[in-house]
C-alpha positions as CSV (number, residue, x, y, z in Angstrom):
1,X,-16.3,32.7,-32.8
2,X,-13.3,30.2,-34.0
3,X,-12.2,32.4,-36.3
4,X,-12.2,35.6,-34.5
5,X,-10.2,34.3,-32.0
6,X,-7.7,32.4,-34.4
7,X,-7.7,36.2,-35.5
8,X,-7.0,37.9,-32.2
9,X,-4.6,35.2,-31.4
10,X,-2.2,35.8,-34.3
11,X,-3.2,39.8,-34.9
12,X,0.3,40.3,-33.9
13,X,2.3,43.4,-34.2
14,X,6.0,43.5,-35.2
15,X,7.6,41.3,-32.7
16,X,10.4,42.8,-30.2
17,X,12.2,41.4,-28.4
18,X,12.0,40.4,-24.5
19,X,12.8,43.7,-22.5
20,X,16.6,43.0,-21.5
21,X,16.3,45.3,-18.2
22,X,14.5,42.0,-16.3
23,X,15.9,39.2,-16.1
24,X,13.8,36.3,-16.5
25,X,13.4,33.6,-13.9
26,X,15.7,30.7,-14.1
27,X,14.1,28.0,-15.0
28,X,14.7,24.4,-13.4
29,X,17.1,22.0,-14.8
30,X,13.8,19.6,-15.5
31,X,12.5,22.6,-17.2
32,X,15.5,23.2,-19.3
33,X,15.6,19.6,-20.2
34,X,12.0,19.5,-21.5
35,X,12.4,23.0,-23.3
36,X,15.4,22.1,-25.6
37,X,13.2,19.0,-26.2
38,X,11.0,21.3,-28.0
39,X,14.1,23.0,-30.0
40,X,13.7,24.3,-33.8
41,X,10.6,25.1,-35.9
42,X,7.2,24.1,-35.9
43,X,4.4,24.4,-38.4
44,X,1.2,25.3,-37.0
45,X,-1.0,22.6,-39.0
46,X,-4.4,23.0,-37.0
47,X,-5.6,24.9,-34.7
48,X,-8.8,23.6,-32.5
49,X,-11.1,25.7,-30.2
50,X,-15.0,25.2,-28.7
51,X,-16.6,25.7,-32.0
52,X,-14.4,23.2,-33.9
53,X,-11.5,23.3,-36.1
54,X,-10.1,26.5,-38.0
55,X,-8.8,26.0,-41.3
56,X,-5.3,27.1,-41.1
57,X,-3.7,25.6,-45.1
58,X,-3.7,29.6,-46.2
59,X,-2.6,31.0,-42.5
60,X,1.4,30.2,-43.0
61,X,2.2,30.3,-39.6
62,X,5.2,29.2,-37.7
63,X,6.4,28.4,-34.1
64,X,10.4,28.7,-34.0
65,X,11.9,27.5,-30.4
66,X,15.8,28.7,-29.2
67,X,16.2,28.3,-25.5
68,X,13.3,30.0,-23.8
69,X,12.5,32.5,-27.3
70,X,9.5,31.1,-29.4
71,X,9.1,33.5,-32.3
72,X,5.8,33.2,-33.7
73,X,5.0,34.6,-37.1
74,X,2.3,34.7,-39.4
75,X,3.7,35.5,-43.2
76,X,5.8,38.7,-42.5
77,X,4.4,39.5,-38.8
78,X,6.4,38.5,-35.6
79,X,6.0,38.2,-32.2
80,X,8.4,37.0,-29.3
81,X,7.8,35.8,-26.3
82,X,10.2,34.2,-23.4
83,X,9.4,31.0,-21.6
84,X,9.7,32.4,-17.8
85,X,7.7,29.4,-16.3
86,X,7.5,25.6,-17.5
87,X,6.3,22.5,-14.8
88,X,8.0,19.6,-16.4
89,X,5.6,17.6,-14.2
90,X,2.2,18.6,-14.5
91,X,0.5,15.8,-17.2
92,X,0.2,17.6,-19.8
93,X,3.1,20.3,-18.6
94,X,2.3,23.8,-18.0
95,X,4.0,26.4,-19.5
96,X,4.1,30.7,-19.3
97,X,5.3,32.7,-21.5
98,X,6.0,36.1,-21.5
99,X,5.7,39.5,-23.8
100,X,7.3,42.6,-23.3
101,X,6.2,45.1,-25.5
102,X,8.0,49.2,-25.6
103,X,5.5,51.3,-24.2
104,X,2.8,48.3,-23.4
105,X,2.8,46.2,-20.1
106,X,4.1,42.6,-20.1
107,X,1.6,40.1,-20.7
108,X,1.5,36.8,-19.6
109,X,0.2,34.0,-21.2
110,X,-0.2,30.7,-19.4
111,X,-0.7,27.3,-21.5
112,X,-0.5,23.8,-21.7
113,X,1.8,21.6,-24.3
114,X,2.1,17.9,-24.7
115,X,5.3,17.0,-27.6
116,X,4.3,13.4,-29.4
117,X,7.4,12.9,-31.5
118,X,7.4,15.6,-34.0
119,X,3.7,16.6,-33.0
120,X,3.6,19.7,-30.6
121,X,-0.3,20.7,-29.1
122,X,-0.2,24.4,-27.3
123,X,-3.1,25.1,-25.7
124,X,-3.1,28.9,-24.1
125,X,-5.7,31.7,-23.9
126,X,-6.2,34.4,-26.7
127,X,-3.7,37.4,-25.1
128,X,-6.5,39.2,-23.9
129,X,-7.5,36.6,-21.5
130,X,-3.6,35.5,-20.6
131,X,-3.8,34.6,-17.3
132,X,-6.4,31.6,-18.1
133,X,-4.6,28.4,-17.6
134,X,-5.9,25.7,-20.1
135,X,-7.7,22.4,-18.5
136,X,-5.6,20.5,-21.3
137,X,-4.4,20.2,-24.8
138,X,-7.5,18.5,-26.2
139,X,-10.3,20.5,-28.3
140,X,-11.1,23.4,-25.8
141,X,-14.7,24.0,-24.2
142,X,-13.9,27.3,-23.4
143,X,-14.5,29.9,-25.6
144,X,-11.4,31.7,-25.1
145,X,-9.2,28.8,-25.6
146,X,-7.3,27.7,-28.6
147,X,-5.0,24.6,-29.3
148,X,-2.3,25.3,-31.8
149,X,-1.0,21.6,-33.4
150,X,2.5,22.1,-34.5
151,X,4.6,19.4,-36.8
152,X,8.1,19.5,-36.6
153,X,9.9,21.2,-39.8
154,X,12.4,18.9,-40.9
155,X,15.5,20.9,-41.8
């Protein structure tokens, strides 16, 4: 089950970017603090759900972070998405980010993330279930849950 949702997680198409018709929300100045907190690129080095621990040393993926873009790829695949919601507050700190897609509706993706120095956990639903906030950023009980664990690249 791990692996077939580490699969539908990162079956991503080539990325596009955010629609620029809608304007996202503005985010808070709390939220725009703790976003360029998590600025510049990540390695994804594990990646947890309910049935354990994926083995991600041949997956290549990466988490880059500019303003409220991530760009996530996977070897040669892309996909964007734009931060539209982050709670600065919440312990660990909710976050939602957004995909617009030509000719596909938005999606929504909310998630959790804690930063540790140059450790990042992302917790958030496959896309298909989206709108499934995480309970936290520790190994998931819920099937449809996946932690990412990101280390800082060091430029």
């Amino acid at each position: 089950m791990l692996a077939s949702l580490l699969a539908v997680s990162l079956a991503i198409a080539p990325g596009q970017p955010p629609k620029e018709d809608k304007k996202a929300p503005e985010l808070s100045a709390e939220a725009k603090k703790e976003l360029k907190k998590l600025e510049g690129k990540w390695q994804v080095v594990k990646a947890l759900g309910s049935e354990g621990e994926a083995d991600v040393k041949e997956l290549d993926a990466f988490c880059a972070i500019e303003g409220t873009k991530l760009t996530f790829t996977r070897g040669t695949k892309t996909e964007v998405a734009e931060v539209t919601a982050l709670d600065p507050g919440a312990d660990p700190k909710c976050i939602d980010l957004t995909e617009a897609r030509p000719g596909r509706p938005e999606r929504v993706t909310e998630g959790m993330f804690k930063l540790d120095g140059d450790t990042l956990h992302l917790a958030m639903a496959a896309p298909k279930d989206g709108k499934l906030r995480p309970a936290g950023v520790e190994k998931p009980t819920d099937g449809r849950i996946i932690v990412w664990v990101m280390k800082r690249v060091k430029e």
